[in-house]
N, C-alpha and C positions, 0 to 999 in steps of 0.2 A: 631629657637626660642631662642636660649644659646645668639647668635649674639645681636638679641633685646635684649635683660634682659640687655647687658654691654652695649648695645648704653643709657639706662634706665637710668644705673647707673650712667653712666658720665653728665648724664644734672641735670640740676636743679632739687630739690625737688619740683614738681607740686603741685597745691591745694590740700587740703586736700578730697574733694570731688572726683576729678579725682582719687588718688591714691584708695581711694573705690571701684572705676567703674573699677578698672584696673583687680580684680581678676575675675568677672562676665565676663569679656570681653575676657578674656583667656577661662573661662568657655566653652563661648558661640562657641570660632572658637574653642575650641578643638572637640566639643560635632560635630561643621559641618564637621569638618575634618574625627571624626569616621564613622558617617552619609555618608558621599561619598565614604571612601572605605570599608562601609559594602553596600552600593549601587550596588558599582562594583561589589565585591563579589557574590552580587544576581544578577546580570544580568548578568556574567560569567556562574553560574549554570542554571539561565534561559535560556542562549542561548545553553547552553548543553542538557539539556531537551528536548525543543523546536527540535532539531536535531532531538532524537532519537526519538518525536513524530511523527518530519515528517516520519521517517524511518518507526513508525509501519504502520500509513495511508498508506504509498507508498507499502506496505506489503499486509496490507488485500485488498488496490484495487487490487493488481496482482494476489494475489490468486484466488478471486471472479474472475475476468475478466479468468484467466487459467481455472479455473471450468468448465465454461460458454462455452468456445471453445471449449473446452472437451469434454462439449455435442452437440457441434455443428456436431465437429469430428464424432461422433456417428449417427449422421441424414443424415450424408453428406453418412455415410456407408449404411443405409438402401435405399437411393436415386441411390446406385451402385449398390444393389441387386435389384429394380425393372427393372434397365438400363441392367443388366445382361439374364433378364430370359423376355419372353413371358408372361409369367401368376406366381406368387407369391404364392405360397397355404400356408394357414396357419400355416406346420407343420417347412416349409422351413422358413418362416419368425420366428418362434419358434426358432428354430435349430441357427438360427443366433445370434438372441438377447442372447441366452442362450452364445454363444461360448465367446461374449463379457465380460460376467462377470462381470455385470452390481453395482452389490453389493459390490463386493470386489474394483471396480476400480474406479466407482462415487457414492460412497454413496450419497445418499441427493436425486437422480433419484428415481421417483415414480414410473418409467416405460418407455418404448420405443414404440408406437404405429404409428398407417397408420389410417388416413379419408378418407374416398373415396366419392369421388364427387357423387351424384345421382340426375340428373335430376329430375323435377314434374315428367314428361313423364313415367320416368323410375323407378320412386318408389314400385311401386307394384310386378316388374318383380323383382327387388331386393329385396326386404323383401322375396320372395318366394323363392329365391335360396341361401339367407343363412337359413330361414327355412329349407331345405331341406338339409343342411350342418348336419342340428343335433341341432339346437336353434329354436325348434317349437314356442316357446314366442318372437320370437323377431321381433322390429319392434323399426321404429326409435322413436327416443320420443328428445325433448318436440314435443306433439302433434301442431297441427295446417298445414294452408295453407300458404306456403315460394315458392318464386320462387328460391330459390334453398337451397338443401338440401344436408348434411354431416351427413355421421356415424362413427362410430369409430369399424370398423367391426376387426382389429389386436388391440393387448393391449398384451405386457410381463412384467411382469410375468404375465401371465392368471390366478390369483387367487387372495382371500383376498379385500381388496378394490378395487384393479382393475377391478373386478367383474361388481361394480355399473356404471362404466364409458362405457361399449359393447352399441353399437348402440345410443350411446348421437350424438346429433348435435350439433359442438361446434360455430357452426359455427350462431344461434339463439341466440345465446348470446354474447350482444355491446362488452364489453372487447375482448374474445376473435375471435369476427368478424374482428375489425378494425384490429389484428394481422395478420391474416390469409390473408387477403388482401392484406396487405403488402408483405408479404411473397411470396404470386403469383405475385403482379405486379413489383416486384422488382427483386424475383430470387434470394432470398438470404435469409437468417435466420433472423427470428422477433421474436423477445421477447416482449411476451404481458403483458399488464399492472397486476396488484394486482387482482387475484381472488380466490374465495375459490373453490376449487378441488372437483369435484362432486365424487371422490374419500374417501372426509371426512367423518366422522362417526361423534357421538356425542361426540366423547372423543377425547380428541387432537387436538382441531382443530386449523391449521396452515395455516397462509398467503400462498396463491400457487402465481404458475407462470408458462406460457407454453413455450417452445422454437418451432417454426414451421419452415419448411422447403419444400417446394414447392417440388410434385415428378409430371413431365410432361410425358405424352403421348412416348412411347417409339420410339426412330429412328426419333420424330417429330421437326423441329424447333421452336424455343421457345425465339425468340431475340428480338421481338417487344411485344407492350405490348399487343397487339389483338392477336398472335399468343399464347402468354402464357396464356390468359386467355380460349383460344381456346381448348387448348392439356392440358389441367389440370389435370391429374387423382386424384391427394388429396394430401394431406400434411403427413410427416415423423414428426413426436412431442413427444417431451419427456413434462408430468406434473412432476412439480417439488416442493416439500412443503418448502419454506423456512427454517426454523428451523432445517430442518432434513440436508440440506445440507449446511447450514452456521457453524454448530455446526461439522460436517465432514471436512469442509474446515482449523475450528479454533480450534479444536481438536487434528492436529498433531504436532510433535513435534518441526517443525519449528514455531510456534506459542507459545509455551509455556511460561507464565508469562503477556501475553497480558492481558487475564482477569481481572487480580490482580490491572492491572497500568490500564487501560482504560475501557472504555463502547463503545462496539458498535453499534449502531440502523442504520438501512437502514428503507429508505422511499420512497417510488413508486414517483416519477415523482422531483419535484425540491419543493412542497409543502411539509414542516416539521407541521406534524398533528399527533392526532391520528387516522386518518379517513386513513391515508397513510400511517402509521408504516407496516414495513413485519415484523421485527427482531430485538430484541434488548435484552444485554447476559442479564443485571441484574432486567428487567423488569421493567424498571421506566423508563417512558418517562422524556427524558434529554433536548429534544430541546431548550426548553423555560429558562434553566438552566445555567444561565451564574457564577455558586459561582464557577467553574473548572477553576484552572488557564490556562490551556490548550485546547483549543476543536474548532474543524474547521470540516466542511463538503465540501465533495469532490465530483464531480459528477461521473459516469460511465454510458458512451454511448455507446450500446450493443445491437446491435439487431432492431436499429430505436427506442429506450425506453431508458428512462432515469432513472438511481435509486440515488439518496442521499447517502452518507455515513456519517453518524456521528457520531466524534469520541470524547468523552468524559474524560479527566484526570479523574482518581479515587484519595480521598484522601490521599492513600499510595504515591500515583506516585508525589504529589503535596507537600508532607514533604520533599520531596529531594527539594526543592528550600531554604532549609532552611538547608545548608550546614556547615560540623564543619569550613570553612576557614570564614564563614559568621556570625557566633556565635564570632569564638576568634575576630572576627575583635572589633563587638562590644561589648564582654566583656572588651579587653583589652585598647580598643581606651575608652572606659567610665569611665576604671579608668585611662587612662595616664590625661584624660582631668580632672578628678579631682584631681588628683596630681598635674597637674601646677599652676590650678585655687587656689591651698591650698598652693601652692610655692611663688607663688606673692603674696598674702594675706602675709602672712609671711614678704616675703621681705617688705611691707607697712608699716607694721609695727615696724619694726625693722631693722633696716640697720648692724647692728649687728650680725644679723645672716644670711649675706648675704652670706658668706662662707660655709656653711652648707647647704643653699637653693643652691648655685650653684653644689656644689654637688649630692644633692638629682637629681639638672635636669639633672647631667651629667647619673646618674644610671639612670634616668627615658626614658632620648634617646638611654640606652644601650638596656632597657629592647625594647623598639620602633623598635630598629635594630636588637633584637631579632626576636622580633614578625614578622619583615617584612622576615625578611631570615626564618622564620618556614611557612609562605603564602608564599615565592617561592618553601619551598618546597614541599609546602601542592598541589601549581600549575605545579611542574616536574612532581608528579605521575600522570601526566593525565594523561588518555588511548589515549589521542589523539595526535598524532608526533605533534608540534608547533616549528615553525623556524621563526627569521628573516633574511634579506636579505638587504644587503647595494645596491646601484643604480648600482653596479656592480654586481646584482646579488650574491656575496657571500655571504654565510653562515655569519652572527654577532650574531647570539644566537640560540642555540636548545634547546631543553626539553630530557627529558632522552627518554620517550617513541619513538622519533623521531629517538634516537640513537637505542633502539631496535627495530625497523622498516626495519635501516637501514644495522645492524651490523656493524658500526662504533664506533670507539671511540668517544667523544667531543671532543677533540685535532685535529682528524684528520679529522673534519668537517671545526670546525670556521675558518675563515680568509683562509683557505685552500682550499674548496674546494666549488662550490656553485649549485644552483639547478638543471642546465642543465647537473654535471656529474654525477648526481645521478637519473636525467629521464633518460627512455626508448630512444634509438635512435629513432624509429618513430613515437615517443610523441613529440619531441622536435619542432617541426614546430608550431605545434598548439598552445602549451607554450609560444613560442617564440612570434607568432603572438596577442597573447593575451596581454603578457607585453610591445610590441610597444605601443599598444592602450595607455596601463596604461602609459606610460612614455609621448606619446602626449598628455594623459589627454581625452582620449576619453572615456576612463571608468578607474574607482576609484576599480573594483571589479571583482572580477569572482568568478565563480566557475566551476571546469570540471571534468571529470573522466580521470584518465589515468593512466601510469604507471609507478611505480620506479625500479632500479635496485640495489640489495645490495652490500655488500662488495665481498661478497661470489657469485655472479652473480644470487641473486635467484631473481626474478621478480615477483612484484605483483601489482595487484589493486587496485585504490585508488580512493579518492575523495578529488580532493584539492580546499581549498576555499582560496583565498589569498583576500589582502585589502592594498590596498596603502597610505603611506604618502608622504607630500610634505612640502618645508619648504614656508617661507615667500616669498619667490622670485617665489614661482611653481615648484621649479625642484622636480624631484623625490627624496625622503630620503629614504626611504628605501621601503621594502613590506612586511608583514607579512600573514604567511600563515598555515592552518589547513591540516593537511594529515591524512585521517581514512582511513584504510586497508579493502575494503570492497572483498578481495579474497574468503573468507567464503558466502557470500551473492551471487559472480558469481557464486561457485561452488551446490550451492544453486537451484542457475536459470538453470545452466548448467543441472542437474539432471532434474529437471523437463521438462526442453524439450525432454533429453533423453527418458524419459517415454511417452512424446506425439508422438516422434517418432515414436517407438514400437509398440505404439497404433496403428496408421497409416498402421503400415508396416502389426500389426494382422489383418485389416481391409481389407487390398489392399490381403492377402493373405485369405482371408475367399470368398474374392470376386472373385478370377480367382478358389478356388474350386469349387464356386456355375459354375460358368461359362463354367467348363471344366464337371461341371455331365449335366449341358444342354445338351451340345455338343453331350457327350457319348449319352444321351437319344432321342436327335434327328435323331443322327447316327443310332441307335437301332429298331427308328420308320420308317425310310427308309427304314432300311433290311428288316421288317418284314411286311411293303407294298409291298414290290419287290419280296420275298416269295410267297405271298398269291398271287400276280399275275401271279406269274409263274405257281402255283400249280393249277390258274381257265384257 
């Protein structure tokens, strides 16, 4: 700008008109110049945001989906104690459910239960022999004539609501029909759509959901679909109420602060209604709601069922795009721009106090040169490493955080050292492979996970997004790139399978005790045949 005002000086005195239009005109490109880098500024924090949006979405779908297996895990376990034993008695199926710990380990579980298939044929013989178990009242319901019928003869905990659920046929009912089907002719876990849990009462009442799990005929094959449907003895199902086990899921403390910055709402199928809401924290259907600067929906394919996730910015989470480097930009760029625009006005007027006015703008580009080195420094506290990289791959700029990432000094980064000795030895292929692309120009972009190594040899996790430039001719200039340390977030995952493990290992071992009291008791009932015949 300083260069313009002397090229000014040295020409002619222009019309008196033009010298007018000259201070408005300073006005106007200072007012676009603040205008683009308070732009910047907001799409810097937007695209910061945006990240850590994707990250919470990529969060609740995992958890929800870990849930879900969880109770898969759980069906798969009662489908090994029918495959274990001859005959299943009630107290054994009890004894089991109980040993899981259902409460403590999946909240949100209504209960662990067994349907057992019952032919027309064979209706009557069965109603009379859990009569005779000690349930004088019982008899399937909903009434009617079905060519084939289900009861729900197991249910844990066997009390409370799960009371109302003994001898339902879920099987009379579309939702949970088309599940159950699936389930048999697939041989694998169905999750059925949106229904209310004949477990409800009048108070509370919460979106449900069943998970089924096919248990076949014991010792029988069951690989084709006529043979599965053949050897069916009924389904392993956990009823599951929404709310109860979304709020369990986003209630611990790996979630904490979601609620504050977002809204979640899941919806049965890919339809955003309120005819399909299961679950949503702050009870205001969002969908239709585009004032969020933030909000995307994600599917989850689970079971043969599809559920919606949508995820909603809350207006706390949406102030943060309105950053202090995005304020000083334009406070300070509105008034450098009226400063010059009130500079050249002056100079119009007065060539006299041209000396004065060059001044003013020498102090007005110091204060600019200020403001620009207080937004780099405002942009080194990122929390996120940022580097560039010359077409030699070295290091030409880092951010501080990069430096603590790395344990490096900046000194013995720049010009010194560059990306490839600071990845992992067995990351370096894949890196490698990626930046040829970028150098032939077959992508502008990545992003990957993998690994760096510090000064100190500690090793961690990351997620690096790089972006390349190219000058006029096409070669590469340089590449700039994002490193977030996501080691907290594996150790995270890591935990969490650890526990599915566990699960597993309590499951497979609850399964070889039931297996080994058969054993004993079969053993037991040979002796005491081989007895009685020796004694007649």
């Amino acid at each position: 700008m300083t260069k313009l005002f002397l090229q000014w000086l040295t020409q002619p005195i222009p019309p008196k008109r033009l010298l007018l239009a000259l201070p408005w005109l300073v006005l106007v490109l200072g007012f676009a110049t603040t205008y683009g880098l308070w732009r910047n500024a907001r799409l810097d924090a937007a695209q910061a945001l945006d990240a850590e949006f994707q990250f919470w979405m990529s969060k609740v779908i995992y958890g929800i989906e870990y849930r879900l297996k969880g109770n898969v895990q759980v069906l798969r376990g009662v489908i090994g104690l029918f495959d274990a034993s001859e005959y299943v008695s009630r107290q054994e199926f009890h004894s089991y459910v109980k040993a899981l710990r259902l409460e403590e380990r999946y909240p949100g579980i209504q209960g662990v239960g067994f349907a057992v298939v019952v032919p027309p044929d064979q209706k009557a013989a069965h109603t009379a022999a859990l009569r005779a178990e000690g349930f004088p009242n019982y008899a399937i319901y909903p009434d009617g004539e079905r060519d084939l019928y289900t009861s729900i003869i197991y249910l844990e905990p066997f009390s409370g609501r799960n009371l109302r659920a003994f001898s339902y046929d879920m099987l009379s009912e579309p939702v949970r029909h088309a599940a159950m089907v699936r389930a048999r002719d697939e041989n694998r876990a169905a999750l059925s759509g949106k229904v209310t849990l004949v477990q409800e009462t009048d108070t509370d009442i919460q979106a449900g959901f069943l998970i089924y799990t096919p248990v076949y005929r014991r010792n029988a094959p069951h690989d084709t679909l006529e043979e599965r449907r053949a050897t069916l003895v009924g389904w392993a199902y956990s009823p599951l109420r929404m709310d109860d086990m979304m709020r369990s899921i986003l209630g611990t403390v790996e979630f904490d602060g979601l609620t504050s910055a977002f809204d979640v709402e899941i919806y049965d199928g890919v339809t955003l209604s309120p005819d399909t809401l299961m679950f949503d924290t702050d009870q205001k259907l969002d969908f239709a709601d585009t004032r969020s600067a933030f909000h995307g929906v994600q599917l989850i394919d689970f079971g043969g069922h599809q559920w919606s996730v949508l995820l909603n910015s809350t207006p706390a989470f949406d102030a943060r795009l309105h950053s202090e480097k995005s304020r000083l930009i334009a406070f300070t760029g509105s008034i450098g721009s009226l400063l010059l625009a009130l500079l050249m006005g002056i100079l119009t007027l007065s060539q006299a106090r041209i000396a004065t006015a060059l001044r003013e703008t020498a102090q007005t580009n110091e204060k600019l040169t200020a403001s620009e080195q207080q937004f780099r420094s405002i942009f080194e506290t990122s929390l996120v490493g940022i580097v560039t990289c010359g077409p030699d791959l070295r290091f030409t700029q880092i951010n501080q955080a990069f430096c603590g990432l790395m344990e490096y000094a900046e000194t013995e980064l720049i010009a010194v050292r560059g990306i490839a000795d600071v990845t992992h030895p067995d990351d370096l292929e894949a890196s490698r492979l990626l930046v040829e692309k970028i150098m032939h120009r077959n992508i502008d972009h990545f992003v990957i996970e993998n690994r760096y190594i510090t000064q100190t040899g500690r090793v961690f996790d990351a997620i690096t997004a790089a972006r390349a430039s190219y000058d006029d001719a096409g070669r590469l200039s340089g590449i700039t790139a994002s490193i977030l340390d996501i080691t907290e977030r594996r150790r995270i995952e890591s935990e969490l399978d650890r526990h599915r493990l566990h699960l597993e290992e309590l499951v497979a071992e609850r399964t070889a005790e039931l297996a080994t009291a058969r054993d004993a008791a079969e053993a037991a009932n040979r002796a005491k045949s081989a007895f009685l015949a020796n004694m007649s």
